[in-house]
N, C-alpha and C positions, 0 to 999 in steps of 0.2 A: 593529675590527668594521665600523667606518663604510667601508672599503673591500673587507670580503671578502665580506657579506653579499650572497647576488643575489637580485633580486628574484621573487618566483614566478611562470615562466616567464609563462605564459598564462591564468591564473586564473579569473577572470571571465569572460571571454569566451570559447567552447570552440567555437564555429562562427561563420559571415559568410554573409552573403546566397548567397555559393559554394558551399555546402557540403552534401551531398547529404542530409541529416536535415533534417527540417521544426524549425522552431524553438521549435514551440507547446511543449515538452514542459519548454523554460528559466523558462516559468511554474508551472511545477507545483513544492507545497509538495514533494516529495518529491527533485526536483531541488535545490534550493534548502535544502534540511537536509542532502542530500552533498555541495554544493559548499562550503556553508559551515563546516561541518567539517572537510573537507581545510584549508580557507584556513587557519583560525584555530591548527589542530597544526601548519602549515606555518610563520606568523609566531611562533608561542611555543616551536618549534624543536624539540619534544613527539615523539620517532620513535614510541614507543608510542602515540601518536591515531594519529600521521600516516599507518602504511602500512597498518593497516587501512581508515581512512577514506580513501586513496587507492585500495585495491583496488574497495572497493565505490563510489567513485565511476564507476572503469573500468567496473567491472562492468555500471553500469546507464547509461553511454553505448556502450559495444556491443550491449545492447538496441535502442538509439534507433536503431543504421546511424549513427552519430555519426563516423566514422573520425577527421574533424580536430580534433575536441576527444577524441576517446581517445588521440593520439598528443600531444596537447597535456598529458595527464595522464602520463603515459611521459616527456617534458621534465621537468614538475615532480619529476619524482622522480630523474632527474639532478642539476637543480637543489640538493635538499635533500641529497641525499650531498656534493655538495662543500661547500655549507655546512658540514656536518659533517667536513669535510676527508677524504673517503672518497671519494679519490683513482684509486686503484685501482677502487673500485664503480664510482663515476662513470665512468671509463673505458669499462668492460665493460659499464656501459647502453647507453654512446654507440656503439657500434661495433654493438653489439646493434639499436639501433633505425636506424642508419643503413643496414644490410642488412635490414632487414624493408623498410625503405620502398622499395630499389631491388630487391628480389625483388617487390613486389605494385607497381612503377611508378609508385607515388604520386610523379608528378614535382611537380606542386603541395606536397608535406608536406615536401621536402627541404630547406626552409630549416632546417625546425626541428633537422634532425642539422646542418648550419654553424651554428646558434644555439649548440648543445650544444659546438661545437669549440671558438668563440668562448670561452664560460666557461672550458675547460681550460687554452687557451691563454692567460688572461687569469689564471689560478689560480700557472700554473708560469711566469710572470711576461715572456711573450711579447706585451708588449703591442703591438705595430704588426700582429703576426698576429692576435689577438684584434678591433684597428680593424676591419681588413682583412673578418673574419669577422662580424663585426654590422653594417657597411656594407652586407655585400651579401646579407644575411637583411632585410635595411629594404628593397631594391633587390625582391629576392624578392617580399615581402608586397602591394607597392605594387602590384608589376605583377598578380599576382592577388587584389587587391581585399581582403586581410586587415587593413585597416584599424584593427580595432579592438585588434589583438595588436599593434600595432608602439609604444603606448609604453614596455610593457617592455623593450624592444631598444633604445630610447632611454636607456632610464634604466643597460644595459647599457655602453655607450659613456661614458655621464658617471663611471661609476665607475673607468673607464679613465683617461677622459682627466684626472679632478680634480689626480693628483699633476701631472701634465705640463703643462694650458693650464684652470687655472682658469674663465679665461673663455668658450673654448667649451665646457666643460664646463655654466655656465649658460646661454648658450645652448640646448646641448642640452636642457636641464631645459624651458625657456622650450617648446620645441618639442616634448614628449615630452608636456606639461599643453594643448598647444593642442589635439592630437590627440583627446587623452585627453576634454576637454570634450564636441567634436563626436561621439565615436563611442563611449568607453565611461566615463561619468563618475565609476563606482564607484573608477577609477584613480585619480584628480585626488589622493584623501588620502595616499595612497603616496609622489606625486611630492610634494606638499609636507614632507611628514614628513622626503623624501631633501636638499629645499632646507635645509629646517631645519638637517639636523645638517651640512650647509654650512657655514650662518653658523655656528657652532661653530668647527669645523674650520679657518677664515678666519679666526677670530679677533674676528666680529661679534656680540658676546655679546646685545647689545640687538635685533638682528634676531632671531635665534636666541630670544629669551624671544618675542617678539613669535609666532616659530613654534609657540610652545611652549605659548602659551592656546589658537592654533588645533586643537593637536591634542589636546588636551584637551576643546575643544568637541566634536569629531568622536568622540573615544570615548564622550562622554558622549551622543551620538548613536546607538552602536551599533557605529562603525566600527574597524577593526581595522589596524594598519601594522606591518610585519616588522621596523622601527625603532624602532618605541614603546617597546621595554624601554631602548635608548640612550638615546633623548630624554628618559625619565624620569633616567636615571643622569649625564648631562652637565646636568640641572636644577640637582639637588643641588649638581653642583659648580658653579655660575655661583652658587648662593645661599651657598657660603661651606663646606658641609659638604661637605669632602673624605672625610670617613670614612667617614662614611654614605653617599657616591656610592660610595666602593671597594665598601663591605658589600653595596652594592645589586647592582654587579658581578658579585660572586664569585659572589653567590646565581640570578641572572636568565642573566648571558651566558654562563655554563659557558664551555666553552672558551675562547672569543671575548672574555675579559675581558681577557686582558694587555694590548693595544691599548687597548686602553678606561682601563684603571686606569693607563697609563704617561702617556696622554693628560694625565687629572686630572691626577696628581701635578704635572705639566709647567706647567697652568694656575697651580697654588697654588704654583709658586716650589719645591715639595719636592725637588730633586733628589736625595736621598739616596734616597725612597720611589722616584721616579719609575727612577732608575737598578735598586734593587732588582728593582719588577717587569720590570722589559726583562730582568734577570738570568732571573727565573723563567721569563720567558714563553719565553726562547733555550734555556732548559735543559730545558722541557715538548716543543720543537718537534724538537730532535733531541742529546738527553740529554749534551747538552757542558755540562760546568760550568765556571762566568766567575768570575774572581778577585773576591770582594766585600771593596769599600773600606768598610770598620770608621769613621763619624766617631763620632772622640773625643778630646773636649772637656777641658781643664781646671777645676776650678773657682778661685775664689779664696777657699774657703773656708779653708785652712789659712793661708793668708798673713794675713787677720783675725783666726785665734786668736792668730797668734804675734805679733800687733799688739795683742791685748789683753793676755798675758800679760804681754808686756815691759811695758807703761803701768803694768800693777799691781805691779810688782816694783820701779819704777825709782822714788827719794827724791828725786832731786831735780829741781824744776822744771826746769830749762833743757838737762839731760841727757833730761830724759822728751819736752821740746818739740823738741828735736833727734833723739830717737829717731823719734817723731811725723813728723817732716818726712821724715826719713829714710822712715820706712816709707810715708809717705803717697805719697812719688817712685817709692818700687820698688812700690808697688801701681797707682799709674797706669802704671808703665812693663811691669810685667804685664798688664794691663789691654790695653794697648794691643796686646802682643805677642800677648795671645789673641784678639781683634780681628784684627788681623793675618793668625795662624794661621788664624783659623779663613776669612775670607776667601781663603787658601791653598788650604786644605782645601777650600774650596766649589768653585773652579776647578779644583782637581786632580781632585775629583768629579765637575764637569763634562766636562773632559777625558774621563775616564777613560768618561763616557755617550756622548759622542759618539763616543769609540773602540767601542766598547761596539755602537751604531750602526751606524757601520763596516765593522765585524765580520760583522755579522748580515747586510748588503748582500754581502761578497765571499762569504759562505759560501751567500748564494743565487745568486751569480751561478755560484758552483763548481756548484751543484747544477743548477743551467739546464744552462750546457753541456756539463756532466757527462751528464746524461741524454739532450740532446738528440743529442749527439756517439756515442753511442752506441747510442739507440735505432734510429736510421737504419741500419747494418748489420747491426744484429742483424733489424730486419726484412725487410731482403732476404737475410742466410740462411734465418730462418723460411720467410721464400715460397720460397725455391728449392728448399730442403728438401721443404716440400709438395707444388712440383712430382715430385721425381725419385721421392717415396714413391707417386704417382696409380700403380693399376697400372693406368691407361689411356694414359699416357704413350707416345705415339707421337714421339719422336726421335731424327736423326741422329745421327753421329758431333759433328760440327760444333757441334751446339748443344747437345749434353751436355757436349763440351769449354769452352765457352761459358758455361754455367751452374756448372761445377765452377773455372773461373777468377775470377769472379764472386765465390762464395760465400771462396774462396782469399783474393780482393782484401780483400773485407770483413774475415775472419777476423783478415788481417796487417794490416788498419785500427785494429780494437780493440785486437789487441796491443801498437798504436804507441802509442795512446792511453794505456793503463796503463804503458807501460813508461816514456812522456812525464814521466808523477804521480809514479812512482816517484823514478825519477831525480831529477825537480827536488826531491822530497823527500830524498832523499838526499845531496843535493849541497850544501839549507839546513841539514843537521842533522849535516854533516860541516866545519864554519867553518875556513879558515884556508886557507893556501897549500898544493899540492898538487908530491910530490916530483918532481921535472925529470933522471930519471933516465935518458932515452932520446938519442940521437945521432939528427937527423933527417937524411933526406937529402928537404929539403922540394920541392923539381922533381919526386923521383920519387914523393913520396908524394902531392901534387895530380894526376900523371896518375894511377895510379893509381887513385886516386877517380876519377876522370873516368872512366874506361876501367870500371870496378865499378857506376857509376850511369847509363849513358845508356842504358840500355834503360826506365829513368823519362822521358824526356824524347822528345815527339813528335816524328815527321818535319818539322814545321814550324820547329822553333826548331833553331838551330846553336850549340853545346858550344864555346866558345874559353881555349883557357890561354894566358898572358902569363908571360911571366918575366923583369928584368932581372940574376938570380941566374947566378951563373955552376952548371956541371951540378954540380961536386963541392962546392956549399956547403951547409953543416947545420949545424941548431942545434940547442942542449940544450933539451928540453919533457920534456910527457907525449904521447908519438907518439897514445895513446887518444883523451884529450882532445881534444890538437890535431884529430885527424878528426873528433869529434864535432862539432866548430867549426863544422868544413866541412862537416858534413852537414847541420845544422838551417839555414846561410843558401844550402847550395843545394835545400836540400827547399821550402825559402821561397821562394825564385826561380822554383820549377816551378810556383809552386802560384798566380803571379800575373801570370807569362807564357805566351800564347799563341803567340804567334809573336814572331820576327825573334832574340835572340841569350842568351845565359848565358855569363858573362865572366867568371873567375877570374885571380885576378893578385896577382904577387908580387916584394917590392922590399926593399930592405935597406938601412940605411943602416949607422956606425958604431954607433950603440944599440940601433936598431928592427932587428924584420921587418915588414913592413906587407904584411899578406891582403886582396884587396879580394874583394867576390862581386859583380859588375853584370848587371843584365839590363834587358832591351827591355819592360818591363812592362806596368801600369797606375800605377806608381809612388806615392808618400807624402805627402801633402801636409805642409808645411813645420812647422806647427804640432803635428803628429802624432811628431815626430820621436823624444822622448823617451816620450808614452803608450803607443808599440807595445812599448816595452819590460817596460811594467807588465803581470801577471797575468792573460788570460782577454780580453785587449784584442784582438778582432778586426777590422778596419776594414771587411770586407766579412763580414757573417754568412752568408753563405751557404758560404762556404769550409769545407772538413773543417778538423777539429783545434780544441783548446780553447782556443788563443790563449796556450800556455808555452812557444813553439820560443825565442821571440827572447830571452825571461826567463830561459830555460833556458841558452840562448848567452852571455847577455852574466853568469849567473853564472860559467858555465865559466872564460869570458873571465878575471872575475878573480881567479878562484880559480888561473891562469895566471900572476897578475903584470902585466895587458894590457886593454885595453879595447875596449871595440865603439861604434862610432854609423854612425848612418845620415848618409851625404855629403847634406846639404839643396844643397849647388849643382849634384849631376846631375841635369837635370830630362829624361832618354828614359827614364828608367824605376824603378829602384831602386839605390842602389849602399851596400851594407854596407861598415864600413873595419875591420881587426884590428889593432891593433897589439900588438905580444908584446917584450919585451925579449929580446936576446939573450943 
């Protein structure tokens, strides 16, 4: 929770010396019981306060001619959908207020739709896009004198930046509180409350209580922090009551508790507990169920009955002192072995969290590029679509063929994508060597390809084949395969050359054939050599595709019989090697 939670956008402060409403009206009792309303359903997370008392907040700042605090109240309510993880909502607001404000030219309020893009893309876990996007809403504000709104935008970045540079994250804080002092100081308890569950989160328990009277003085002031249900529940666990910090959980943070109760457990050493809830919290987020590891323990209570028995049955001393020893060996050597076990057991538990962990990382990184890889084409059919449906649509031949290649490109972009998933699913879930049925005649089947594929490849770069193979040489494969080979390291090759050459090449020796793909690129750095192989690894994110060509390759590869790596001593570009046994 301490990292999904965002702060309420603009709150307190709904106008700046700029802004065309007189300000006498931010005194008035009546203001001042809508604002503070919203606030308080907004931090206690309450949808039933919050969108009525958001509406009638709107409602009586478009009386005032208020515009920049009624689109300030339009953010919050972006805001509180993603908290709620309404994703989709959230969306449809932002997009929604980001054409209202460029239909009425409020170039001044446009920060606030890049604030809104900032959170999404800070949500679905794009974070240098998200930097990127509240840098320059701070850059915005400054320049038109919005002052008092930019510590929330600070405290927006720190929640960014905490997993990544801790320390400028406090910085940020440092800087988000100085602001806050000079222009709106009702901020100041927000930003401490967010240091607080810092020192938490750092592992600074004695800062973190030291935070924790402060904000306890402030409530008992009147003041309210969209944190304070946390800092109450990471109390409890700093004074020893883990149970009572879950119960507090379950009952306060609704959704937002699995983070929060995996946290605890994590503090108290629980690994059983603590691994449980990351089970529940991955199985609530998108209903996969996790293999749970059962600890279970032996006792030694049966080994003590059968240690009494026998003493009471046995006559004579020295056979009962001998039993006695006996048994007193194999109970310490039980003893020990369950000690043992059970320190086993607590690593394999560990283990099995941090896989556990793991997990829950590759399956959001699937979901990032999964969406992001596909939202992109699917919105330039959308839009092209829109255009050809306008019956005001005035165009030629030229740029209808244009728009219909276009939407074509895209269409055969997502099919590649799926058939990419497929595939490499099909190929993990089909294990073991694949039947080498075919007679190749490998010369004619890389021109071939060549001669199939260069209509992908632009006038700038030149298409070369290499052969030390004599014409009538062939070996036994799967002819399918083997292409497929050759399609994903030359679709790779296009996709990181611009100009100068694409190089294919082929050698044989007595055991081997050796494939090579080379190209005039941007090339791999030396260190990379083995990560481009892993899952969703893409070294330039701005590239199409989800980062499974090479994964996808160098399965084939061995499901072949044959292997792949990247040549680290070509440094003009990039140069793949195959080797396939003959």
């Amino acid at each position: 929770m301490g990292t999904r939670i965002i702060l309420l956008a603009l709150t307190m402060l709904l106008t700046t010396g700029q802004a065309k409403a007189a300000d006498d009206y931010k005194q008035s009792a009546e203001y001042l019981a809508l604002r503070d309303s919203m606030h308080h359903a907004f931090n206690d997370a309450d949808s039933a306060r919050f969108f009525p008392a958001l509406k009638n907040l709107e409602d009586y700042l478009l009386k005032q001619g208020d515009l920049h605090a009624y689109y300030t109240q339009r953010c919050n309510e972006i805001v509180f959908q993603i908290n709620r993880q309404n994703i989709y909502e959230a969306y449809i607001l932002g997009r929604n207020l980001s054409m209202e404000l460029r239909e009425k030219k409020l170039d001044k309020e446009m920060y606030m739709a890049y604030n809104m893009l900032g959170h999404l893309n800070r949500y679905c876990g794009n974070k240098e896009a998200a930097k990127r996007n509240f840098r320059y809403v701070i850059d915005q504000m400054e320049k038109y004198g919005y002052y008092e709104s930019i510590p929330p935008i600070y405290m927006n970045l720190v929640n960014v930046e905490l997993g990544d540079d801790p320390e400028e994250a406090q910085r940020l804080l440092e800087k988000a509180k100085e602001i806050a002092e000079k222009y709106s100081p009702e901020r100041v308890f927000d930003i401490e409350t967010r240091r607080t569950l810092s020192f938490f989160n750092g592992g600074d328990i004695d800062k973190f209580l030291e935070g924790y009277q402060a904000y306890r003085q402030g409530v008992a002031e009147g003041k309210s922090s969209v944190h304070g249900r946390t800092i109450e529940v990471y109390y409890l666990a700093c004074m020893g009551k883990t149970d009572e910090a879950v119960e507090l959980a379950k009952k306060n943070l609704g959704e937002d508790s699995g983070e929060v109760i995996t946290k605890i457990y994590e503090m108290a050493g629980r690994w059983k507990e603590a691994y449980e809830s990351l089970r529940k919290e991955t199985a609530a987020n998108d209903s996969v169920n996790n293999v749970v590891l059962i600890n279970s323990m032996a006792g030694v209570r049966e080994q003590l009955t059968l240690h009494d028995v026998e003493r009471k049955t046995t006559r004579n001393r020295m056979i009962a002192l001998t039993i006695g020893i006996l048994l007193l060996a194999l109970l310490v050597a039980a003893l020990s072995y369950i000690v043992m076990a059970r320190r086993r057991h607590m690593r394999q538990l560990k283990r099995a969290y941090d896989h556990a962990l793991e997990s829950d990382k590759m399956k959001s990184a699937f979901i990032r590029n999964v969406t992001h890889e596909v939202r992109t084409p699917l919105n330039i059919i959308s839009g092209f679509s829109q255009v050809i449906a306008d019956p005001e649509l005035v165009a030629g031949p030229e740029e209808r063929a244009h728009i219909a290649e276009m939407m074509q490109k895209n269409t055969q972009l997502i099919t590649s994508l799926v058939d990419e998933m497929l595939e490499l699913s099909l190929n993990e879930n089909t294990p073991g060597k694949v039947a080498k049925d075919d007679s190749v005649e490998v010369n004619d089947l890389i021109r071939d390809f060549l001669q199939e594929n260069e209509y992908k490849v632009s006038k700038s770069i030149k298409l070369q084949f290499e052969s030390s193979l004599d014409e009538d040489f062939r070996m036994q494969t799967n002819e399918e395969m083997l292409k497929r080979v050759v399609s994903l390291l030359f679709d790779n090759a296009i996709k990181y050359t611009k100009e100068g050459s694409i190089t294919l090449m082929v050698s044989a020796d007595d055991e081997q054939v050796t494939l090579a793909v080379e190209d005039t690129g941007t090339g791999i750095p030396t260190k990379e050599a083995e990560t481009i192989f892993d899952r969703f690894v893409k070294l330039d994110t701005f590239k199409e595709g989800l980062g499974l060509g090479l994964p996808l390759c160098r399965m084939i590869v061995n499901r072949l019989g044959g292997t792949v790596n990247l040549d680290t001593s070509y440094k003009g570009g990039a140069r793949f090697i195959v080797k396939l046994n003959r």
